[in-house]
Jmol script that loads the backbone (N, CA, C; Angstrom):
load data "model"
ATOM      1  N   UNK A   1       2.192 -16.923  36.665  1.00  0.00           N
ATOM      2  CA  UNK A   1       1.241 -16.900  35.573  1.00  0.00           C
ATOM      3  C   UNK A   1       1.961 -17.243  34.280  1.00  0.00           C
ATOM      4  N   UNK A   2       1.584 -17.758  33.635  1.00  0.00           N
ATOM      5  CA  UNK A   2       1.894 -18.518  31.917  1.00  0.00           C
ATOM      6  C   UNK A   2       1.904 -17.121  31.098  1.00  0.00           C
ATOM      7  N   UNK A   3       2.603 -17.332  30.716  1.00  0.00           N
ATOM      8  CA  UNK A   3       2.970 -15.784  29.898  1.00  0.00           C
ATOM      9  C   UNK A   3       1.973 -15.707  28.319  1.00  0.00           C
ATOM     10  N   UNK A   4       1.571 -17.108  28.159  1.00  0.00           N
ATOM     11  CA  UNK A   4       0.197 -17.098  27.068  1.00  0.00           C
ATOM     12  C   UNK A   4      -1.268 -16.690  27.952  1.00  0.00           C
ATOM     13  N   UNK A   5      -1.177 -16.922  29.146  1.00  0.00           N
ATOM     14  CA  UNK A   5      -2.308 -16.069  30.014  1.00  0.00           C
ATOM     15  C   UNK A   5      -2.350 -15.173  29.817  1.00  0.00           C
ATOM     16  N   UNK A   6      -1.215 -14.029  29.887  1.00  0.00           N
ATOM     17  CA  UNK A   6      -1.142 -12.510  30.311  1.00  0.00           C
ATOM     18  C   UNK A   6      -1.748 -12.141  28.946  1.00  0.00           C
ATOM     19  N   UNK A   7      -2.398 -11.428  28.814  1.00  0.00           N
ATOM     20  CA  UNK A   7      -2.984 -10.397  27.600  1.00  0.00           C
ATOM     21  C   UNK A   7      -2.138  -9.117  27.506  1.00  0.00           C
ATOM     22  N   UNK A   8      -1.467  -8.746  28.060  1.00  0.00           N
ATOM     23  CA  UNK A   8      -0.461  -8.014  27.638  1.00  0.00           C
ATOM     24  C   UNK A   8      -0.784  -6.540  28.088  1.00  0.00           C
ATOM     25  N   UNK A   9       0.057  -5.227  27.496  1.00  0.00           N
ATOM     26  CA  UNK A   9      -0.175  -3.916  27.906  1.00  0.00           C
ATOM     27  C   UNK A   9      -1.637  -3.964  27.327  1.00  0.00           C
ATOM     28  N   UNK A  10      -1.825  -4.439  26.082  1.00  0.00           N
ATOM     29  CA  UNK A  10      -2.830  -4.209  24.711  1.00  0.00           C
ATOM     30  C   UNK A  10      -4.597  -4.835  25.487  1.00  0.00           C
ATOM     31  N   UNK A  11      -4.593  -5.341  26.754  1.00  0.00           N
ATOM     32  CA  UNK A  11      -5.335  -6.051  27.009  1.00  0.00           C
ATOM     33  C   UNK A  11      -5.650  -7.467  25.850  1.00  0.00           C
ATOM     34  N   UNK A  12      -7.115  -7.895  26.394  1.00  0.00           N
ATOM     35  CA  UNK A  12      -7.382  -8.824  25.708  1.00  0.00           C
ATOM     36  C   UNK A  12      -7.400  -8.946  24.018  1.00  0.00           C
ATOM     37  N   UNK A  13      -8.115  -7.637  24.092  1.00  0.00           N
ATOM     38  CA  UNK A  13      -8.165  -7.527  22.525  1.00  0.00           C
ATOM     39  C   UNK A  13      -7.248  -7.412  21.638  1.00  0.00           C
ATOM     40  N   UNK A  14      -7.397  -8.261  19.963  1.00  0.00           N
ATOM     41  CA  UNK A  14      -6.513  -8.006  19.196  1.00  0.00           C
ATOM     42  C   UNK A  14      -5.825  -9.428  19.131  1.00  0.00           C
ATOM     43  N   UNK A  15      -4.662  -9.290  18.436  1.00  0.00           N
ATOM     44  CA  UNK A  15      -4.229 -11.008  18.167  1.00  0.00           C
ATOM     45  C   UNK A  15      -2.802 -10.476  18.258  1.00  0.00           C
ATOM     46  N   UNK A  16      -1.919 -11.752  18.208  1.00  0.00           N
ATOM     47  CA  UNK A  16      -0.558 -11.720  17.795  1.00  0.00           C
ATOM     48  C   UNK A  16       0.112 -11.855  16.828  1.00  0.00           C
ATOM     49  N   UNK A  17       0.601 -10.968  15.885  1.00  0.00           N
ATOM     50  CA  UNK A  17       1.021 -11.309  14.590  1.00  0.00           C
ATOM     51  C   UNK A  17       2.519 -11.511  14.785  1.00  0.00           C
ATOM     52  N   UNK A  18       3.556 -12.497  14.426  1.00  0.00           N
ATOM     53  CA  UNK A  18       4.904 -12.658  14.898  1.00  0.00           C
ATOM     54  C   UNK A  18       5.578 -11.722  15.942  1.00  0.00           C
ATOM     55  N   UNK A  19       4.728 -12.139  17.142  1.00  0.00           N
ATOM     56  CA  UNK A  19       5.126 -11.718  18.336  1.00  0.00           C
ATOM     57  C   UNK A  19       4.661 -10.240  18.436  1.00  0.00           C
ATOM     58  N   UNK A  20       3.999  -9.393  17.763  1.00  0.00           N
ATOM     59  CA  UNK A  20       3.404  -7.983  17.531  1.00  0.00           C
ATOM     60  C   UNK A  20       1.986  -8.258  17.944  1.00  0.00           C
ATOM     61  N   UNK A  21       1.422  -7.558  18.875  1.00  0.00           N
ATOM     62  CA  UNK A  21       0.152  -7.112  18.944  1.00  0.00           C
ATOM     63  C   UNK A  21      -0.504  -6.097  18.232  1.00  0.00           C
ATOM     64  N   UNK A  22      -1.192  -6.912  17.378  1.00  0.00           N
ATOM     65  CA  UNK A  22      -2.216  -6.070  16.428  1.00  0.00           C
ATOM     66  C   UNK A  22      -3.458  -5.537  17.098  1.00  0.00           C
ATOM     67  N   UNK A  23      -3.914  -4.438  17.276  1.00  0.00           N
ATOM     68  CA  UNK A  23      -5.530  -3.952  17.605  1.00  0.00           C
ATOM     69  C   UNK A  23      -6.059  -3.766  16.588  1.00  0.00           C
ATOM     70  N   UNK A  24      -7.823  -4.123  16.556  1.00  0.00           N
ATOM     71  CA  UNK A  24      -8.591  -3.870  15.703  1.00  0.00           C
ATOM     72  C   UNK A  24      -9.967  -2.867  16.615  1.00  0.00           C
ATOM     73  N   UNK A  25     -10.137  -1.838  16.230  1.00  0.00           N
ATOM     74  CA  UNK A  25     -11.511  -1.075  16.834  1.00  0.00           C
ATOM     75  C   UNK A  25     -12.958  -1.575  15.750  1.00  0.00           C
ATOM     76  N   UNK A  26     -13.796  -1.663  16.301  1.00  0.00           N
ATOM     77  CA  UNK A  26     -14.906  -1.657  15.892  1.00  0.00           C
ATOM     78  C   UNK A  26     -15.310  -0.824  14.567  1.00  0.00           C
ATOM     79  N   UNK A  27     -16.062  -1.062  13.735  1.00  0.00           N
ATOM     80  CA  UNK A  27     -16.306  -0.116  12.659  1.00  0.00           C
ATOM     81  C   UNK A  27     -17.004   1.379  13.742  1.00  0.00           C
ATOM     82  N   UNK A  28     -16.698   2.096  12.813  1.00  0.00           N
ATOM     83  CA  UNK A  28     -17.348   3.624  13.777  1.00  0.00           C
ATOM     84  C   UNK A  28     -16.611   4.016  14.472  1.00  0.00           C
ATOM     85  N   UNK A  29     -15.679   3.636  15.528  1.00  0.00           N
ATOM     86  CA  UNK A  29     -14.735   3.531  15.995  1.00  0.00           C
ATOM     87  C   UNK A  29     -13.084   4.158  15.958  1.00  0.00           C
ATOM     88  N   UNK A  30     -13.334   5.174  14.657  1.00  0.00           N
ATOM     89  CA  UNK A  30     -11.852   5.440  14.121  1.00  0.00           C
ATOM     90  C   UNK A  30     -11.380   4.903  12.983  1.00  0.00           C
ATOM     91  N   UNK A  31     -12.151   3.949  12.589  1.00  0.00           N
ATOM     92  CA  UNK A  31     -12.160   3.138  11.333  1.00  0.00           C
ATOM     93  C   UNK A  31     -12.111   3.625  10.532  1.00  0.00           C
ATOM     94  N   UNK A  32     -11.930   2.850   9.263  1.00  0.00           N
ATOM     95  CA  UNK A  32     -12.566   2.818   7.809  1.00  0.00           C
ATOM     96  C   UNK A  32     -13.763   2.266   7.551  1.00  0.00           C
ATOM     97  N   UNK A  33     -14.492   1.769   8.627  1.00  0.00           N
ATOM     98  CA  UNK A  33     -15.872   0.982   8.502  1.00  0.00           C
ATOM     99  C   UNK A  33     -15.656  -0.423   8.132  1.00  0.00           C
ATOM    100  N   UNK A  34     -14.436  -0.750   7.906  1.00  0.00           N
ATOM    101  CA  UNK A  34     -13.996  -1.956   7.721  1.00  0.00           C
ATOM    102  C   UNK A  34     -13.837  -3.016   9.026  1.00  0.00           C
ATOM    103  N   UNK A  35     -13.360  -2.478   9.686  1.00  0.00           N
ATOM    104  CA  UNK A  35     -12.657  -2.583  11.184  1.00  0.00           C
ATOM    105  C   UNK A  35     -11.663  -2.478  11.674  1.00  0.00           C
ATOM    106  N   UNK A  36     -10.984  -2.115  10.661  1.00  0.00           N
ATOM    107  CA  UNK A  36      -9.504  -1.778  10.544  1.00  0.00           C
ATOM    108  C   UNK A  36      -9.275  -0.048  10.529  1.00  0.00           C
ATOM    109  N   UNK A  37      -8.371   0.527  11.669  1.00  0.00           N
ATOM    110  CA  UNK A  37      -8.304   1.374  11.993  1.00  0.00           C
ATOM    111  C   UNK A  37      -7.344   2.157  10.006  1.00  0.00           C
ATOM    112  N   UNK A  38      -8.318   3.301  10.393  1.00  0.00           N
ATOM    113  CA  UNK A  38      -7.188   4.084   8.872  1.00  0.00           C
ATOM    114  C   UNK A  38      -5.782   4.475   8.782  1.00  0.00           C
ATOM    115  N   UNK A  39      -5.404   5.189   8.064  1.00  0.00           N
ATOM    116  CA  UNK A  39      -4.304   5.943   8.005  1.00  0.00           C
ATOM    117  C   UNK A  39      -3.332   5.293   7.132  1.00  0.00           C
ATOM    118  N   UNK A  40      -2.391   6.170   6.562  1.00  0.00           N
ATOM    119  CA  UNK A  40      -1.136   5.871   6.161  1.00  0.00           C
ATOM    120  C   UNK A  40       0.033   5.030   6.782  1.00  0.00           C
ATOM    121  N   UNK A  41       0.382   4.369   6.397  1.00  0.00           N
ATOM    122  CA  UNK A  41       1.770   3.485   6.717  1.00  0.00           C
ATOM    123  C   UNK A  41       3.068   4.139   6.264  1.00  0.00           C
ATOM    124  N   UNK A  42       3.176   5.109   5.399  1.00  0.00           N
ATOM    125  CA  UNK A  42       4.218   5.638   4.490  1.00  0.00           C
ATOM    126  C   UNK A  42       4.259   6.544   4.057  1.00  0.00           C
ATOM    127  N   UNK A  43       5.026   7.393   3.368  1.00  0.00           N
ATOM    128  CA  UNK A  43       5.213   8.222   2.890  1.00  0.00           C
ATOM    129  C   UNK A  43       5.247   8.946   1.294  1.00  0.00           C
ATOM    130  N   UNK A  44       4.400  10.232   1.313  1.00  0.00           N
ATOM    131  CA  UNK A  44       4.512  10.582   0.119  1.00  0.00           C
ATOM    132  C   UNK A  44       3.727   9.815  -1.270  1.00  0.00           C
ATOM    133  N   UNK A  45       3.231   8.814  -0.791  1.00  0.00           N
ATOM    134  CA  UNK A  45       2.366   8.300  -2.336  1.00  0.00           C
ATOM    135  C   UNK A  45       1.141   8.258  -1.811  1.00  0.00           C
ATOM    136  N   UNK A  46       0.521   9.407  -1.434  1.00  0.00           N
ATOM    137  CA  UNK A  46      -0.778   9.533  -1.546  1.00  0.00           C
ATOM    138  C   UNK A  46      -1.785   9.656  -2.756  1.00  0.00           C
ATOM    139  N   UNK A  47      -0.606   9.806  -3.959  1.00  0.00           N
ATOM    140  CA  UNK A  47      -1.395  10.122  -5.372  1.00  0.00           C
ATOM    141  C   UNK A  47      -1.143   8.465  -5.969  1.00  0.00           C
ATOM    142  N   UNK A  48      -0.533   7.785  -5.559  1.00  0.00           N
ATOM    143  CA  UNK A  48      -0.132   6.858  -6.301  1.00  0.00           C
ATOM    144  C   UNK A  48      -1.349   5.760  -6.820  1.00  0.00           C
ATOM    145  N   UNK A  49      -2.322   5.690  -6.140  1.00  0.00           N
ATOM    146  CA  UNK A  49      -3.689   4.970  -6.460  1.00  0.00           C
ATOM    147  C   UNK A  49      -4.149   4.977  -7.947  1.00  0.00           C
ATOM    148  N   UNK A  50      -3.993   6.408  -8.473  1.00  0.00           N
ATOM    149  CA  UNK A  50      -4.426   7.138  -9.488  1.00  0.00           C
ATOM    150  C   UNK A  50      -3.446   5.909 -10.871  1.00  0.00           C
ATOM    151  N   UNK A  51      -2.354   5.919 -10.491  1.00  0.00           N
ATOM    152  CA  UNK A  51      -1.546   5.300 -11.338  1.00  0.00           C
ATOM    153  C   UNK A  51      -2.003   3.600 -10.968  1.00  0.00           C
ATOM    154  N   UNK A  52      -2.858   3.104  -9.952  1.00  0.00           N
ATOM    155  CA  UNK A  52      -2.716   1.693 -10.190  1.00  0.00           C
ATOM    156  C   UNK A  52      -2.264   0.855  -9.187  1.00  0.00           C
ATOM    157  N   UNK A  53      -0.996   1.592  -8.399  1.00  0.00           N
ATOM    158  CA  UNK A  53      -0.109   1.153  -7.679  1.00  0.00           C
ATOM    159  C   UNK A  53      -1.065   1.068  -5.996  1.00  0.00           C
ATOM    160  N   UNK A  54      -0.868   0.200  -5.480  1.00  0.00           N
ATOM    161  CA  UNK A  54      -1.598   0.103  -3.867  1.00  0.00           C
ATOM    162  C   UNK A  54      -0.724   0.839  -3.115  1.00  0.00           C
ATOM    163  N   UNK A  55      -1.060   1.107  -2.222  1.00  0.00           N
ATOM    164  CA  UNK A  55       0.133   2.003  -0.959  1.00  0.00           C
ATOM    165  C   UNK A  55       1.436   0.907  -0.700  1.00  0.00           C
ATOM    166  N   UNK A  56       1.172  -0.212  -0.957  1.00  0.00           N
ATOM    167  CA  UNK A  56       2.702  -1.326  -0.163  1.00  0.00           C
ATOM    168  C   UNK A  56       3.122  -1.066  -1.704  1.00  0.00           C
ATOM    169  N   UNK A  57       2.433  -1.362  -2.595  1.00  0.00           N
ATOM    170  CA  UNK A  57       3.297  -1.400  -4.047  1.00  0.00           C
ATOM    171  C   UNK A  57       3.967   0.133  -4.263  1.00  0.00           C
ATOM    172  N   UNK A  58       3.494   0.950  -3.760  1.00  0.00           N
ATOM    173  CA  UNK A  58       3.948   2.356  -3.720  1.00  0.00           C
ATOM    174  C   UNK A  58       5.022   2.395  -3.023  1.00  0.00           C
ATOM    175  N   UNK A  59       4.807   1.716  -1.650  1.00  0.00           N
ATOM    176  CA  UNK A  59       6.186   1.856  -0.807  1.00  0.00           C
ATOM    177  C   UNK A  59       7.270   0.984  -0.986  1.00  0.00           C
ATOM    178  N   UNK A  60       6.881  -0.139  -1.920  1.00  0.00           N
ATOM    179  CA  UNK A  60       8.182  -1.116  -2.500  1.00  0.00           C
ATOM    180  C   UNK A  60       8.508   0.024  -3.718  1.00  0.00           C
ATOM    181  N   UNK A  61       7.702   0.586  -4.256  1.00  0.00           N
ATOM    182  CA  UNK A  61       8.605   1.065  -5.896  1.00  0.00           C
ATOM    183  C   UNK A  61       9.429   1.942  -5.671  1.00  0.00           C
ATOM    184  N   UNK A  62       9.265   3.027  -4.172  1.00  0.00           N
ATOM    185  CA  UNK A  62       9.903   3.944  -3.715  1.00  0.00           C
ATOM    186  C   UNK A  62      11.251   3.600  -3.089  1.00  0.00           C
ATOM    187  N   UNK A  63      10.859   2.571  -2.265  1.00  0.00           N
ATOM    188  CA  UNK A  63      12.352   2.014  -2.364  1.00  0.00           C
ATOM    189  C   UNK A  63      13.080   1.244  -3.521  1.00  0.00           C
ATOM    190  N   UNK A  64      12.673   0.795  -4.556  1.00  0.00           N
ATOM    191  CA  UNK A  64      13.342   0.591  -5.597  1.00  0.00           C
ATOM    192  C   UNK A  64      14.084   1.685  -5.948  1.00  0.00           C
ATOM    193  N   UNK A  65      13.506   2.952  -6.246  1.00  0.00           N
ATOM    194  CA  UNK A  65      14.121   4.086  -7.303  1.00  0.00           C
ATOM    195  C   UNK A  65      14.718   4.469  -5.978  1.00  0.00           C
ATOM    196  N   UNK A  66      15.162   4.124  -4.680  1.00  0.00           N
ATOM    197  CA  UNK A  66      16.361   4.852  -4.091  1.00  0.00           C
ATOM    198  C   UNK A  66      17.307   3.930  -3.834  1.00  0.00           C
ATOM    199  N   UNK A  67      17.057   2.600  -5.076  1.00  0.00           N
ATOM    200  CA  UNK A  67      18.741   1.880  -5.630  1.00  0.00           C
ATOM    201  C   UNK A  67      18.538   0.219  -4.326  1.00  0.00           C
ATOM    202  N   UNK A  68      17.481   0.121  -3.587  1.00  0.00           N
ATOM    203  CA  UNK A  68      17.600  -0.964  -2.663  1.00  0.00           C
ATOM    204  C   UNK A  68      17.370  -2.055  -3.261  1.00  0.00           C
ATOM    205  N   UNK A  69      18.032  -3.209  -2.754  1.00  0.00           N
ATOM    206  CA  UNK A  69      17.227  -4.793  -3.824  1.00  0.00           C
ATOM    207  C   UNK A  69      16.422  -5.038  -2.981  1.00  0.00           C
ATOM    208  N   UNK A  70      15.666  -6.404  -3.417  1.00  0.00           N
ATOM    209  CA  UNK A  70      14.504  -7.068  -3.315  1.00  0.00           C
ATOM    210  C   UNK A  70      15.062  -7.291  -1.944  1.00  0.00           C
ATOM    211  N   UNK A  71      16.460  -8.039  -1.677  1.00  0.00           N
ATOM    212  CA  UNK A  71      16.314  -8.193  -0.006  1.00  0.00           C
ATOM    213  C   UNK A  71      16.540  -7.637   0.965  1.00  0.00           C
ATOM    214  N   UNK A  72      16.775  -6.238   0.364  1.00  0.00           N
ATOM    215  CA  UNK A  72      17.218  -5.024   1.395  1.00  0.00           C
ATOM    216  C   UNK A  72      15.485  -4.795   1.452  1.00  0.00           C
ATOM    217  N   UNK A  73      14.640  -4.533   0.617  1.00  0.00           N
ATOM    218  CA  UNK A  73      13.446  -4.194   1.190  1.00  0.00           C
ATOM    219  C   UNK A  73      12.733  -4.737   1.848  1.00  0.00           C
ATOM    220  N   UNK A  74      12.932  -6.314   1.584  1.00  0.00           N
ATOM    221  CA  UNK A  74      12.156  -7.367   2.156  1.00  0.00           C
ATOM    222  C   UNK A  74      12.511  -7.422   3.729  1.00  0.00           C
ATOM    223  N   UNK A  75      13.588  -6.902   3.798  1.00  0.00           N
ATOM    224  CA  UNK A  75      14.341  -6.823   5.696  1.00  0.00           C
ATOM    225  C   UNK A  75      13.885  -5.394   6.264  1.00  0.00           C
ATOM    226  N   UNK A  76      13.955  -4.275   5.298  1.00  0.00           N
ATOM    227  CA  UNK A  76      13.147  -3.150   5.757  1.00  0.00           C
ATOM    228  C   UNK A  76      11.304  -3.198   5.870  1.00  0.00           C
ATOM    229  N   UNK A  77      11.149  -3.960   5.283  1.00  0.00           N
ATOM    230  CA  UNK A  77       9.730  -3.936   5.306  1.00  0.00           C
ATOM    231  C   UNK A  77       8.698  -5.242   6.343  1.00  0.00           C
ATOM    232  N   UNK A  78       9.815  -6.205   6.306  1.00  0.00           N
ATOM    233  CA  UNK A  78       9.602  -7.347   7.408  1.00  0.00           C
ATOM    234  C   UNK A  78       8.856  -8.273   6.292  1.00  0.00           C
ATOM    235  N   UNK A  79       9.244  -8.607   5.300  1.00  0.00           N
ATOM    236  CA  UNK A  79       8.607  -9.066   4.342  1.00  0.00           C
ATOM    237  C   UNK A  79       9.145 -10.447   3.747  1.00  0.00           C
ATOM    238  N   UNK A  80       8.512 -11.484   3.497  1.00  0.00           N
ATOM    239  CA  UNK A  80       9.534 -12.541   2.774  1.00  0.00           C
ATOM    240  C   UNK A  80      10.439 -11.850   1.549  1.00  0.00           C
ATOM    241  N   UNK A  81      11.521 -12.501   0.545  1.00  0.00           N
ATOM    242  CA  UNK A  81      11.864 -11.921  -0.940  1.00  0.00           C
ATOM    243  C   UNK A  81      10.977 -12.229  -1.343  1.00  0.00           C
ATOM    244  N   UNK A  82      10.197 -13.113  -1.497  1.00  0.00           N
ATOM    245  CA  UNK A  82       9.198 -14.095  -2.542  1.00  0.00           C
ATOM    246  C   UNK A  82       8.514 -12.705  -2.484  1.00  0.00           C
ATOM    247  N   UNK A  83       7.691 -12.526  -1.319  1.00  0.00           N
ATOM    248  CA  UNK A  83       6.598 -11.666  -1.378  1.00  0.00           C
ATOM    249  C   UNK A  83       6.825 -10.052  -1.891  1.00  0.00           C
ATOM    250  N   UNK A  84       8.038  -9.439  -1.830  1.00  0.00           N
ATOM    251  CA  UNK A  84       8.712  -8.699  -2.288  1.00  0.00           C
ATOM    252  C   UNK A  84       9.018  -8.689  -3.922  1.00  0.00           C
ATOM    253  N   UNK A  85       9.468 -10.020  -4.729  1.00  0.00           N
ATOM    254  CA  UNK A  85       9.226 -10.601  -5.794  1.00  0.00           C
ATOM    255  C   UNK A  85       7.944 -10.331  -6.380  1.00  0.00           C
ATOM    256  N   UNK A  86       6.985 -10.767  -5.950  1.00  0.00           N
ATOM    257  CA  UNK A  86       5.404 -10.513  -6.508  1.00  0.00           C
ATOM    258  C   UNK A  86       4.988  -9.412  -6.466  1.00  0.00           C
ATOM    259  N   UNK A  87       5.247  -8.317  -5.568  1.00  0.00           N
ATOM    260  CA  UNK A  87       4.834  -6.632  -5.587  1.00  0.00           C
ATOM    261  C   UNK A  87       5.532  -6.458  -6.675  1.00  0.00           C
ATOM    262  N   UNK A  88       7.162  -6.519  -7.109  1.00  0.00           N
ATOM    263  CA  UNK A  88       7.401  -6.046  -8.312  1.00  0.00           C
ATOM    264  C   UNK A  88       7.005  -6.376  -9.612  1.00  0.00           C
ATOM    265  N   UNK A  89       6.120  -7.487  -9.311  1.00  0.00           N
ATOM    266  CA  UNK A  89       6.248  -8.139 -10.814  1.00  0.00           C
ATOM    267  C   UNK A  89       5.181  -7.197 -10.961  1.00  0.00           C
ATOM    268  N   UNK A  90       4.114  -7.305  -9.993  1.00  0.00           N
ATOM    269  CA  UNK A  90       2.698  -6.407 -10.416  1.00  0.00           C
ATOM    270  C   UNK A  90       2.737  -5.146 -10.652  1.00  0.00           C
ATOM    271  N   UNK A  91       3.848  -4.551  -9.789  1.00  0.00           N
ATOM    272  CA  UNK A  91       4.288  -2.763 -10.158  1.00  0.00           C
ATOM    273  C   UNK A  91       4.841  -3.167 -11.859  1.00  0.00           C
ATOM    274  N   UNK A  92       5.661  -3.912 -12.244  1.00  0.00           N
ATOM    275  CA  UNK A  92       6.291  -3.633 -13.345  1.00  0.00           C
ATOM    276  C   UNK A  92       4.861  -3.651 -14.354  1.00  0.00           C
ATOM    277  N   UNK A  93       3.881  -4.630 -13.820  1.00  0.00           N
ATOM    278  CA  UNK A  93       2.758  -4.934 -14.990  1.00  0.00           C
ATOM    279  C   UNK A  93       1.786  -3.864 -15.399  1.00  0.00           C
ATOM    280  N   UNK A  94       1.781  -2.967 -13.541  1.00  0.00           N
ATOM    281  CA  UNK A  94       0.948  -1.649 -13.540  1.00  0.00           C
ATOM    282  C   UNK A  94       1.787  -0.844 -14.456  1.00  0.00           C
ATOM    283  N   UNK A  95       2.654  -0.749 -13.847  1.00  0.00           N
ATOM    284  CA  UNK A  95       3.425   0.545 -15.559  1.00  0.00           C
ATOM    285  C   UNK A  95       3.752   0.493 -16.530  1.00  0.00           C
ATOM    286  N   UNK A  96       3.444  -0.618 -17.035  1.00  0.00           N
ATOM    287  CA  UNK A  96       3.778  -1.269 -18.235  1.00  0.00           C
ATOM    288  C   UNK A  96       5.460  -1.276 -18.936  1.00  0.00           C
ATOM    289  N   UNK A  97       6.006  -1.636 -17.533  1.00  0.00           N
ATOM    290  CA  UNK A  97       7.688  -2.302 -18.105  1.00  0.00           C
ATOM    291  C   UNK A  97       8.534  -3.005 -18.140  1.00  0.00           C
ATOM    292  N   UNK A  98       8.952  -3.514 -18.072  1.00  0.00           N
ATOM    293  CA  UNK A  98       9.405  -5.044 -18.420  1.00  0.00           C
ATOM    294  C   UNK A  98      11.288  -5.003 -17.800  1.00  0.00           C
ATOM    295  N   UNK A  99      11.228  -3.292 -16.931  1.00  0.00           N
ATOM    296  CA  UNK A  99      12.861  -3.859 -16.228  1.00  0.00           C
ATOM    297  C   UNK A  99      12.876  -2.908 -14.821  1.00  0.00           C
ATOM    298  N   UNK A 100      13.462  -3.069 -14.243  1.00  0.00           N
ATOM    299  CA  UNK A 100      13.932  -1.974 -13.247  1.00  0.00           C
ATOM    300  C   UNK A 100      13.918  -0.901 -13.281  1.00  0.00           C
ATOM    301  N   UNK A 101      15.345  -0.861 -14.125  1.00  0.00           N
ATOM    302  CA  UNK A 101      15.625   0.677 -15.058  1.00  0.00           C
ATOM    303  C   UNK A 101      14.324   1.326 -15.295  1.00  0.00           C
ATOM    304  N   UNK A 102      13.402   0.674 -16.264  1.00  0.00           N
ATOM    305  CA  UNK A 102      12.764   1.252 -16.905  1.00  0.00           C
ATOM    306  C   UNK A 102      11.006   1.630 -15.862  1.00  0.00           C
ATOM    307  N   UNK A 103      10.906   0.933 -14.618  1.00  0.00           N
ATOM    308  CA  UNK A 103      10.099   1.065 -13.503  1.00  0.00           C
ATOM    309  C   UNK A 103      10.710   2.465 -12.980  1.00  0.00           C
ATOM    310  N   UNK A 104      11.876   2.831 -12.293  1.00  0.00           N
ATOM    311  CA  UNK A 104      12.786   3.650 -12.029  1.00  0.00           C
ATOM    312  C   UNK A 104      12.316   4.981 -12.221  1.00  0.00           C
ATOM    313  N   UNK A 105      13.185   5.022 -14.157  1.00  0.00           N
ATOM    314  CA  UNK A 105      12.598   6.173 -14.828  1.00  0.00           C
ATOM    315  C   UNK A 105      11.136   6.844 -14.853  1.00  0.00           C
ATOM    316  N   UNK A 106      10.328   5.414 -14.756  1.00  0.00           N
ATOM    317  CA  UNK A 106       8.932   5.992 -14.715  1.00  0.00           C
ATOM    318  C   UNK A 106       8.326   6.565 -13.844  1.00  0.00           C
ATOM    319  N   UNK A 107       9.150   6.023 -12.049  1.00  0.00           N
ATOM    320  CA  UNK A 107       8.722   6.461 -11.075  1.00  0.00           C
ATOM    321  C   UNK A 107       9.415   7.721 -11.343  1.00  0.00           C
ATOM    322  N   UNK A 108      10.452   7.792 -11.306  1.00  0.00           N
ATOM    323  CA  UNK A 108      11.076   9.670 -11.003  1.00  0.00           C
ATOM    324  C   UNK A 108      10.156  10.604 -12.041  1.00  0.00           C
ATOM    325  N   UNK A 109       9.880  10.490 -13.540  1.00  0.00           N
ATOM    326  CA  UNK A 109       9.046  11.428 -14.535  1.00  0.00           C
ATOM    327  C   UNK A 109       7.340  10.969 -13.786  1.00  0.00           C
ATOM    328  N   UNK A 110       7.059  10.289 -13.204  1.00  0.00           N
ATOM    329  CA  UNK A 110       5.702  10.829 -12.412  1.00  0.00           C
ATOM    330  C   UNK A 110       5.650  11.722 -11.213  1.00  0.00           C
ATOM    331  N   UNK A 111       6.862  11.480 -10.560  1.00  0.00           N
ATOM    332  CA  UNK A 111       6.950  12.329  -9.826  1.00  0.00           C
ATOM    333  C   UNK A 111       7.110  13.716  -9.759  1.00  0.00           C
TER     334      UNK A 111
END
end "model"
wireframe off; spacefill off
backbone 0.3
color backbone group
């Protein structure tokens, strides 16, 4: 059998995202009504919405303020730099600062 035949442990359903099988359930289903199953990806910025920040922009700023660069996160997160690049620019725009340092400081005094 052709190994693009086999549907895998995951059965038919769902797609392949770089070699990862993604599932999607039905709205009602466990969902968000979206079709996309809920829940957290990460840790600890469950308040972070409030400030602006999305949950991935939450989980890039968190690894910022524990000292990682753009391509240490981009390899922890499975992420291009580019795309890693653009979360910060928008975190820096959500907090209104114009450096690292000064993203940093802001994350640790919200916390």
């Amino acid at each position: 059998m052709d190994e693009r035949a086999d549907p895998g442990p995951g059965g038919g359903e769902g797609f392949a995202l770089n070699g990862v099988r993604a599932g999607f359930r039905a709205a009602g289903e466990g969902s968000n009504g979206n079709g996309v199953s809920g829940g957290r990806a990460h840790d600890g910025a469950d308040g972070d919405e409030s400030r602006g920040l999305s949950a991935r922009e939450a989980e890039v700023m968190s690894l910022i303020a524990d000292g990682q660069t753009n391509g240490q996160i981009a390899a922890r997160l499975f992420l291009a730099e580019k795309t890693v690049k653009n979360h910060v620019r928008r975190i820096y725009s959500k907090l209104g600062v114009g450096s690292r340092p000064a993203a940093i400081a802001y994350w640790r005094e919200a916390r």
